[in-house]
Biotite code that builds the C-alpha atoms (Angstrom):
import biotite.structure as struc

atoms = struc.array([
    struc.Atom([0.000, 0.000, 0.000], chain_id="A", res_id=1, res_name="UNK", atom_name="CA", element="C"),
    struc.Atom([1.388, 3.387, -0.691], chain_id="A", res_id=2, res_name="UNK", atom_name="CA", element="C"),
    struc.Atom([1.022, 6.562, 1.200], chain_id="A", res_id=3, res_name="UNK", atom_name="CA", element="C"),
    struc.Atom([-0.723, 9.113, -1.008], chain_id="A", res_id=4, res_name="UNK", atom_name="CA", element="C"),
    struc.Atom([0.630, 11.855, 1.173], chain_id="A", res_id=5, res_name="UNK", atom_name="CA", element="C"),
    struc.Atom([3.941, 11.072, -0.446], chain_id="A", res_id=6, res_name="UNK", atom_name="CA", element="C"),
    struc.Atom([5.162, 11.260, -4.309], chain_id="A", res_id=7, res_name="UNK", atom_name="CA", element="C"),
    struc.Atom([7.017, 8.865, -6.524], chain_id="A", res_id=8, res_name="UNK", atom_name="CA", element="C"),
    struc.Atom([10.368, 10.066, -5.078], chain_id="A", res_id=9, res_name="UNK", atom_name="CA", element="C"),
    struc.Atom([9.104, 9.542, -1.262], chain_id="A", res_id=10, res_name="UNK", atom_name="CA", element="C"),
    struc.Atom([8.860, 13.581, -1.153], chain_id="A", res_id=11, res_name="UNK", atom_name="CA", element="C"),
    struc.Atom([5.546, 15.026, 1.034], chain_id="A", res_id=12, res_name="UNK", atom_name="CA", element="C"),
    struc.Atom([2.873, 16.690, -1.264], chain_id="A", res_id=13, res_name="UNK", atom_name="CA", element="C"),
    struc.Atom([-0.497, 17.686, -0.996], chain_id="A", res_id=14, res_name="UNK", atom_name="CA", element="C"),
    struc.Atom([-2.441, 14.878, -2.836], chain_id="A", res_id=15, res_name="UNK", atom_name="CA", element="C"),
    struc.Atom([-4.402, 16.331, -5.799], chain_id="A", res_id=16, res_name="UNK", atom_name="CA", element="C"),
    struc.Atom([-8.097, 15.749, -5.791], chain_id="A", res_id=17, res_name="UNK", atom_name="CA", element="C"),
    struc.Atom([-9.507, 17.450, -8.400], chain_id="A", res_id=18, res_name="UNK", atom_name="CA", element="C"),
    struc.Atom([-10.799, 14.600, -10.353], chain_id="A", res_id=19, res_name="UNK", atom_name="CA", element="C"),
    struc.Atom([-12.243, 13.576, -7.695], chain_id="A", res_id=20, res_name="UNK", atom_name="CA", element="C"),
    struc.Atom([-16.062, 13.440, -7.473], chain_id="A", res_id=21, res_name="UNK", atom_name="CA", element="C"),
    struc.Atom([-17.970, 15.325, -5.199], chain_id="A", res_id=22, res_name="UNK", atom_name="CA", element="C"),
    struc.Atom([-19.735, 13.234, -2.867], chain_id="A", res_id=23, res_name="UNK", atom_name="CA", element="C"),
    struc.Atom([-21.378, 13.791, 0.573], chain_id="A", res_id=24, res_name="UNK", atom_name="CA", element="C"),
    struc.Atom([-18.842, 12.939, 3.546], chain_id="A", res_id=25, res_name="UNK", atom_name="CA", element="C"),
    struc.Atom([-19.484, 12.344, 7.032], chain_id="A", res_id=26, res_name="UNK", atom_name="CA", element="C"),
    struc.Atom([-16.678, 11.492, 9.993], chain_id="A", res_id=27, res_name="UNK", atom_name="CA", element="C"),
    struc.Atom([-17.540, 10.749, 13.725], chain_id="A", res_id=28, res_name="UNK", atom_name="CA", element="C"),
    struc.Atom([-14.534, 11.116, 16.022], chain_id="A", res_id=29, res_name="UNK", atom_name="CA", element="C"),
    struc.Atom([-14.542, 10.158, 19.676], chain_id="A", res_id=30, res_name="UNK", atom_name="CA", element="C"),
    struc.Atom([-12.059, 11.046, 22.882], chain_id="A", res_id=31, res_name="UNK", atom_name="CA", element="C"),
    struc.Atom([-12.310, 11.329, 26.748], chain_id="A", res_id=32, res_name="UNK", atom_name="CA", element="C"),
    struc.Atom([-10.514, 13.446, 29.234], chain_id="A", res_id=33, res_name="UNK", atom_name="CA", element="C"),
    struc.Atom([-9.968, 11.307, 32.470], chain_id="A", res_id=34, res_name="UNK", atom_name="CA", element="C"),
    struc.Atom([-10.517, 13.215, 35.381], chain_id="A", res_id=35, res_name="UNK", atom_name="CA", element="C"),
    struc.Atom([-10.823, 12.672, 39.286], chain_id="A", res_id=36, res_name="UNK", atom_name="CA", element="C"),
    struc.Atom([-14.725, 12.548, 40.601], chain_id="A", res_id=37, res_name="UNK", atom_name="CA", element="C"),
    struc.Atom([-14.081, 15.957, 42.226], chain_id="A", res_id=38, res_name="UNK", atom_name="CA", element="C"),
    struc.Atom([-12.804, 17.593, 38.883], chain_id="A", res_id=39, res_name="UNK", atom_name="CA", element="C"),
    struc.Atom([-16.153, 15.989, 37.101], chain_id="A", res_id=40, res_name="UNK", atom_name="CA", element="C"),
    struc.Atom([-18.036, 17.673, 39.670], chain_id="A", res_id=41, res_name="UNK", atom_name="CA", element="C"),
    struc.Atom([-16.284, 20.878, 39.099], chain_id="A", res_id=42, res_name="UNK", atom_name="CA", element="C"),
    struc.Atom([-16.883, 20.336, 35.232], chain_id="A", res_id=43, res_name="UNK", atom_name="CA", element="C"),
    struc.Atom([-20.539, 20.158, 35.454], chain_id="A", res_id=44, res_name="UNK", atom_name="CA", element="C"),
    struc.Atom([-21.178, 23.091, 38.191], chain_id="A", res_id=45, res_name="UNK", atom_name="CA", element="C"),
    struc.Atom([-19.496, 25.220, 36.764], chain_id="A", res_id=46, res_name="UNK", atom_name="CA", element="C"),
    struc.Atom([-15.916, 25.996, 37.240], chain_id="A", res_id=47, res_name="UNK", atom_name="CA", element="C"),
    struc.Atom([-14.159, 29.582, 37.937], chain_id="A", res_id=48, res_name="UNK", atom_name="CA", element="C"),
    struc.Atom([-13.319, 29.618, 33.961], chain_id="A", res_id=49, res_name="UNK", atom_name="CA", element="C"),
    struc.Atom([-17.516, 29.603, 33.477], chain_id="A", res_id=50, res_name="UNK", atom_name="CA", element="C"),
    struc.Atom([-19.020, 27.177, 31.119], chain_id="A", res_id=51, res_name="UNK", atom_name="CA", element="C"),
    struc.Atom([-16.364, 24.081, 30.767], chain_id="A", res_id=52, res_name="UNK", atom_name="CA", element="C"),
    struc.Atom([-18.464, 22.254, 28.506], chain_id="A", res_id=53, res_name="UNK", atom_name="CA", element="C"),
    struc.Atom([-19.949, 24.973, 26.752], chain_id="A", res_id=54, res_name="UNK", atom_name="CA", element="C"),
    struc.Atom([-16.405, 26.553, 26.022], chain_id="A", res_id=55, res_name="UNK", atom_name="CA", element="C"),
    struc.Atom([-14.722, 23.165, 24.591], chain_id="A", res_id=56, res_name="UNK", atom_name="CA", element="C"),
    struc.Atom([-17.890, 22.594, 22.422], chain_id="A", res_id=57, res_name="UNK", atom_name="CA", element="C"),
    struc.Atom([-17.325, 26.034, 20.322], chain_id="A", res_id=58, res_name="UNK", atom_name="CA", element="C"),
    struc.Atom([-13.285, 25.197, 20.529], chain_id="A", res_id=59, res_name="UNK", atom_name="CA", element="C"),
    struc.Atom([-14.420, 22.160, 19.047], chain_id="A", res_id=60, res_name="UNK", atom_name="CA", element="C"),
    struc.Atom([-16.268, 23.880, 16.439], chain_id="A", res_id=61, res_name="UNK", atom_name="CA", element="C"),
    struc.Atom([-13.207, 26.117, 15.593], chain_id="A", res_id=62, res_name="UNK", atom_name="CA", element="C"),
    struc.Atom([-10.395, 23.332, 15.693], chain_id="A", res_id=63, res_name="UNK", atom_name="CA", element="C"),
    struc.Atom([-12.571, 21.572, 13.172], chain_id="A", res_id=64, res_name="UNK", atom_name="CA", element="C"),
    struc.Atom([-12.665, 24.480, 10.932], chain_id="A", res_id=65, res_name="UNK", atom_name="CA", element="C"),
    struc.Atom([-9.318, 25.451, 11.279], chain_id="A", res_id=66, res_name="UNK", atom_name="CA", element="C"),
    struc.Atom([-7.889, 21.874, 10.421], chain_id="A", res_id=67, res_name="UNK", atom_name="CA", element="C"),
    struc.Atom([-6.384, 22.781, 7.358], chain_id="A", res_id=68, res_name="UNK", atom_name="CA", element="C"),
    struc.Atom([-4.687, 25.758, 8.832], chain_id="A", res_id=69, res_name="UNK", atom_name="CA", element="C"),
    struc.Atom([-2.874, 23.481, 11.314], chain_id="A", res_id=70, res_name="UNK", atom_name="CA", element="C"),
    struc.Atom([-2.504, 19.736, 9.229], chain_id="A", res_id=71, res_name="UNK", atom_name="CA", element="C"),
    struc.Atom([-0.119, 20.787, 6.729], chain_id="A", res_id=72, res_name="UNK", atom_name="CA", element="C"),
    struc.Atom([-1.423, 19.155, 3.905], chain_id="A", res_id=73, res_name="UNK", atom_name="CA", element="C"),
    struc.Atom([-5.027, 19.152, 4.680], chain_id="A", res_id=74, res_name="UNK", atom_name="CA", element="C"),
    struc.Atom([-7.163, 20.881, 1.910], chain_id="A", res_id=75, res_name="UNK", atom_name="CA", element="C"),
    struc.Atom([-9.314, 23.438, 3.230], chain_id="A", res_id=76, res_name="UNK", atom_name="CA", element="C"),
    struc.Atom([-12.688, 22.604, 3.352], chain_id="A", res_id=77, res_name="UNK", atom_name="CA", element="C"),
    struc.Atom([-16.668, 24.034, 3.432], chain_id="A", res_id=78, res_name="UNK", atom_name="CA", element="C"),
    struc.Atom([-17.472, 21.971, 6.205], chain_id="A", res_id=79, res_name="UNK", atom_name="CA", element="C"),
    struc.Atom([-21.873, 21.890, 6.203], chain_id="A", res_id=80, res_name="UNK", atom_name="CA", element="C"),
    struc.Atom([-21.756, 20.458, 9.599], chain_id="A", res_id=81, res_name="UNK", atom_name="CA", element="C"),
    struc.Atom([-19.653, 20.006, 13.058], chain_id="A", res_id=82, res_name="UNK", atom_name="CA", element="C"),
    struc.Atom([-21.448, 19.018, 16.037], chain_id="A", res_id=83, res_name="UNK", atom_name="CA", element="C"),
    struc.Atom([-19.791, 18.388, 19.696], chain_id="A", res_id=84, res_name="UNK", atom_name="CA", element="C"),
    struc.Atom([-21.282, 15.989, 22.072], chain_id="A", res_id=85, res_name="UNK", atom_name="CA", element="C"),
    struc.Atom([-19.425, 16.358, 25.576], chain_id="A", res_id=86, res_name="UNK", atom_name="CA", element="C"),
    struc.Atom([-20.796, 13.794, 28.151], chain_id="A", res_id=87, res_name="UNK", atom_name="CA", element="C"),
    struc.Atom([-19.698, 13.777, 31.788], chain_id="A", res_id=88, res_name="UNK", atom_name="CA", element="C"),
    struc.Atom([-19.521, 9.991, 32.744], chain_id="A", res_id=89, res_name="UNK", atom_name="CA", element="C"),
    struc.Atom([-19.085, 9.085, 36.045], chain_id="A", res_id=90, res_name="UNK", atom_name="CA", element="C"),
    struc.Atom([-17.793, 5.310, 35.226], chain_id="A", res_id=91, res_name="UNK", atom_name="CA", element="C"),
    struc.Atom([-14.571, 7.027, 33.847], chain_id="A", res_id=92, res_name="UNK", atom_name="CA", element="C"),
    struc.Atom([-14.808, 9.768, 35.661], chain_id="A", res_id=93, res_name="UNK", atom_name="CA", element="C"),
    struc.Atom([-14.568, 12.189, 33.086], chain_id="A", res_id=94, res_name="UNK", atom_name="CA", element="C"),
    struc.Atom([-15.989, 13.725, 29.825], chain_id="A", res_id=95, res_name="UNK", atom_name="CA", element="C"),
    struc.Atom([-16.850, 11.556, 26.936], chain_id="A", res_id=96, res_name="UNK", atom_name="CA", element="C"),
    struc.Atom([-16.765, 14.119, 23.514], chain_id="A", res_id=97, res_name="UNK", atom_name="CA", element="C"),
    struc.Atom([-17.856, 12.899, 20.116], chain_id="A", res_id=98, res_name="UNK", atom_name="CA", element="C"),
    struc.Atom([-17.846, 15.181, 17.103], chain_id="A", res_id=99, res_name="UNK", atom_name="CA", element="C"),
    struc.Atom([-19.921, 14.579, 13.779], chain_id="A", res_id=100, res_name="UNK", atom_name="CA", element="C"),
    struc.Atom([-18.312, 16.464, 10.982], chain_id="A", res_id=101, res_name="UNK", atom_name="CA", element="C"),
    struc.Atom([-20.302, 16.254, 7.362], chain_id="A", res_id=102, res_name="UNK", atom_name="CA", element="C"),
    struc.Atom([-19.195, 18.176, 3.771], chain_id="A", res_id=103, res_name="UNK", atom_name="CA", element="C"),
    struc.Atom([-19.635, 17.494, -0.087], chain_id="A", res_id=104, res_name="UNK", atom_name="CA", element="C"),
    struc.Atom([-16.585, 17.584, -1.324], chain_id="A", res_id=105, res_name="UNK", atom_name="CA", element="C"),
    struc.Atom([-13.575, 15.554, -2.908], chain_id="A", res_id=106, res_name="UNK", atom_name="CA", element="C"),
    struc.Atom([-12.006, 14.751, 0.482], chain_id="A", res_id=107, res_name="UNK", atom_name="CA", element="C"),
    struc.Atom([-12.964, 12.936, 3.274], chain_id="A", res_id=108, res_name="UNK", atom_name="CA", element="C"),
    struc.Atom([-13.693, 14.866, 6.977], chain_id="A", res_id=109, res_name="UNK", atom_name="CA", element="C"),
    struc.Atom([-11.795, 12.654, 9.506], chain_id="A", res_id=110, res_name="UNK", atom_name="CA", element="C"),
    struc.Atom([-9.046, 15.184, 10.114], chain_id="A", res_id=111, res_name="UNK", atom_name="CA", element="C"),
    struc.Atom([-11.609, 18.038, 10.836], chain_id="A", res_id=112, res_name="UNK", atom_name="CA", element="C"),
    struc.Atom([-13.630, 15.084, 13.301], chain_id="A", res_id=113, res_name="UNK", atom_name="CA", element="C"),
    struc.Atom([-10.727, 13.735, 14.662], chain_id="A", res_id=114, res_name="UNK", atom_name="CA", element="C"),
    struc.Atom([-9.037, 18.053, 15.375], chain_id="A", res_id=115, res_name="UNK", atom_name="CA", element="C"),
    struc.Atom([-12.749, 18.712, 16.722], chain_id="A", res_id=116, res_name="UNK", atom_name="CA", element="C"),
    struc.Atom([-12.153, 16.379, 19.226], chain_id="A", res_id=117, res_name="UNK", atom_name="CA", element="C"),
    struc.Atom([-8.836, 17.441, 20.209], chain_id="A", res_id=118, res_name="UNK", atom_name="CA", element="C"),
    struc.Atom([-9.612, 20.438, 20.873], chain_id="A", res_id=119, res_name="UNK", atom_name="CA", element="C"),
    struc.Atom([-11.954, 20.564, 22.794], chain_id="A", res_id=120, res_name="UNK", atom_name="CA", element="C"),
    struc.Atom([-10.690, 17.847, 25.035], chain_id="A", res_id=121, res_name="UNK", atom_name="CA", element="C"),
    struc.Atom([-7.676, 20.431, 25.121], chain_id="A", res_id=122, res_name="UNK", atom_name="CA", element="C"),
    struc.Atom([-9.949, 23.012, 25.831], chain_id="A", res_id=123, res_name="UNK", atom_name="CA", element="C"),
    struc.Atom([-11.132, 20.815, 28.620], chain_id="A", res_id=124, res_name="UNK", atom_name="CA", element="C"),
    struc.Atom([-7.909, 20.204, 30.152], chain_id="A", res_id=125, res_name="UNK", atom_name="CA", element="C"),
    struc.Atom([-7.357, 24.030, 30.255], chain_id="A", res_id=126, res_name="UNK", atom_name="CA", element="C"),
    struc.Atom([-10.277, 24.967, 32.062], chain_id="A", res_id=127, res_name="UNK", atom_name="CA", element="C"),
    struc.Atom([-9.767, 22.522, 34.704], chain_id="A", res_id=128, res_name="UNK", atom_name="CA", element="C"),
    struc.Atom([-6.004, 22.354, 35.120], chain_id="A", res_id=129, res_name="UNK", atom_name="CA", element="C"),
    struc.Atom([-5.846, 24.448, 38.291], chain_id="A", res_id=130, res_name="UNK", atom_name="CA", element="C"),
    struc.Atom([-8.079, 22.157, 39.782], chain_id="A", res_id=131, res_name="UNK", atom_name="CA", element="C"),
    struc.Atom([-6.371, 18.550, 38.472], chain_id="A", res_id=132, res_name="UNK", atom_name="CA", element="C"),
    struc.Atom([-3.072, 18.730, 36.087], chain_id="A", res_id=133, res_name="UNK", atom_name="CA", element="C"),
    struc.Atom([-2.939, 15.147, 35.914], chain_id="A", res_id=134, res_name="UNK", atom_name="CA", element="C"),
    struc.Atom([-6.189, 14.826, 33.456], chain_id="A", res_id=135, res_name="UNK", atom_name="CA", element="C"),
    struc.Atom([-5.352, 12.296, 31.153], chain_id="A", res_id=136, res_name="UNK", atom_name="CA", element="C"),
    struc.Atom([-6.521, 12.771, 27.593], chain_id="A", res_id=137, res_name="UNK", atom_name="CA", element="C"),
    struc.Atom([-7.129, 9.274, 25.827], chain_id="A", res_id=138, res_name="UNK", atom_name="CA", element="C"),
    struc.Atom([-8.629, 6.842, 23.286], chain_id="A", res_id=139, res_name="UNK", atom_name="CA", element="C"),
    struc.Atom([-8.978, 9.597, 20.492], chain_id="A", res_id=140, res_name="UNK", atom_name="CA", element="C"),
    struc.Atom([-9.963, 7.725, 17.221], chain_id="A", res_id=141, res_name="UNK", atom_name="CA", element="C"),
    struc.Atom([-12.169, 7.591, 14.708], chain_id="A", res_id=142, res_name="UNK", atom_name="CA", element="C"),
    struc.Atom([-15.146, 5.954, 15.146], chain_id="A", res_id=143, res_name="UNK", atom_name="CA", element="C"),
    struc.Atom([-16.892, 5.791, 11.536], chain_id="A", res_id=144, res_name="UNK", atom_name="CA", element="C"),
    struc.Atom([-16.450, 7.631, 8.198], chain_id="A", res_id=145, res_name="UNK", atom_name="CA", element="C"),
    struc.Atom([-18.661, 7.710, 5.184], chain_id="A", res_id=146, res_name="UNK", atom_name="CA", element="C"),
    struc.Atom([-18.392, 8.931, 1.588], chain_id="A", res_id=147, res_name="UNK", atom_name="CA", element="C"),
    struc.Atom([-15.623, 8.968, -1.191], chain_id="A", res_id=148, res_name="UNK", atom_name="CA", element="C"),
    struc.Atom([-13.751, 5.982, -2.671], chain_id="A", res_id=149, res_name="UNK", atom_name="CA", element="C"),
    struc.Atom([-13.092, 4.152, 0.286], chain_id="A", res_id=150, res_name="UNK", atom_name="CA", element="C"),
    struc.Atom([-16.904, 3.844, 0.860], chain_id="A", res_id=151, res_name="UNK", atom_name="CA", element="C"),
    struc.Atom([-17.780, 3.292, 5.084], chain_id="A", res_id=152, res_name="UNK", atom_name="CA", element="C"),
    struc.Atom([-15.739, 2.579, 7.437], chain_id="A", res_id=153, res_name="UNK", atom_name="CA", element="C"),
    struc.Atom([-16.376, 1.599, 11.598], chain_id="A", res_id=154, res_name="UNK", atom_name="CA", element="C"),
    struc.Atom([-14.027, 0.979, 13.895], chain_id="A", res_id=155, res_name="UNK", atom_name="CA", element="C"),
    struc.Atom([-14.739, -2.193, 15.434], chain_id="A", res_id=156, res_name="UNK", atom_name="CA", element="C"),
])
């Protein structure tokens, strides 16, 4: 298999997809930030930084549409759809966050999905540092893509 990141001579290139067709894309990316019970607690009442989950939900948004700026060979793209679920969950403890990125385009949305979550698990780990610097931040993958040549994919 060869890395289409990468030319003939092994040299890194942005791959070109413009005969590519347009087809409707969808990526779900998932993460956790693994907290103590007291920092959970702190996450959902509201912490001296305000709104912890409200915050990393719109830094989600952003990272997502800022992917290509920070990914250097990402193409930029008109994303029609990012959506954050953060869920505190006591069993970790910590915050379960999912994002759902969708666009028609040529390329596929994983990067933007899998950035989305990122940051705002970042964004999480920020607004509750004072309170617990040894947060973990873990398991970020991709859970399911659709669209393009590769077709679907789930993680399993």
């Amino acid at each position: 298999m060869s890395l289409t990141h990468f030319d003939k001579r092994g040299q890194a290139h942005m791959v070109d997809v413009s005969t590519k067709p347009e087809t409707a894309r969808e990526a779900v990316a998932e993460g956790c930030v693994i907290m103590t019970t007291e920092t959970l607690d702190l996450a959902q009442g509201g912490a001296a930084k305000g709104d912890v989950l409200g915050v990393a939900r719109l830094a989600g948004i952003m990272g997502a549409k800022r992917t290509a700026d920070l990914i250097p060979l990402c193409h930029p793209l008109p994303l029609s759809k990012v959506a954050l679920d953060l869920v505190p969950d006591p069993s970790l403890p910590g915050i379960r966050v999912t994002a759902t990125v969708r666009t028609t385009g040529r390329t596929g949305v994983e990067m933007e999905a899998l950035t989305a979550v990122t940051t705002a698990c970042l964004t999480i780990y920020d607004m509750l540092k004072a309170a617990e610097k040894g947060m973990r931040i873990e398991q970020i993958r991709l859970i399911q893509k659709t669209g393009g040549k590769s077709g679907y994919y789930s993680a399993k």
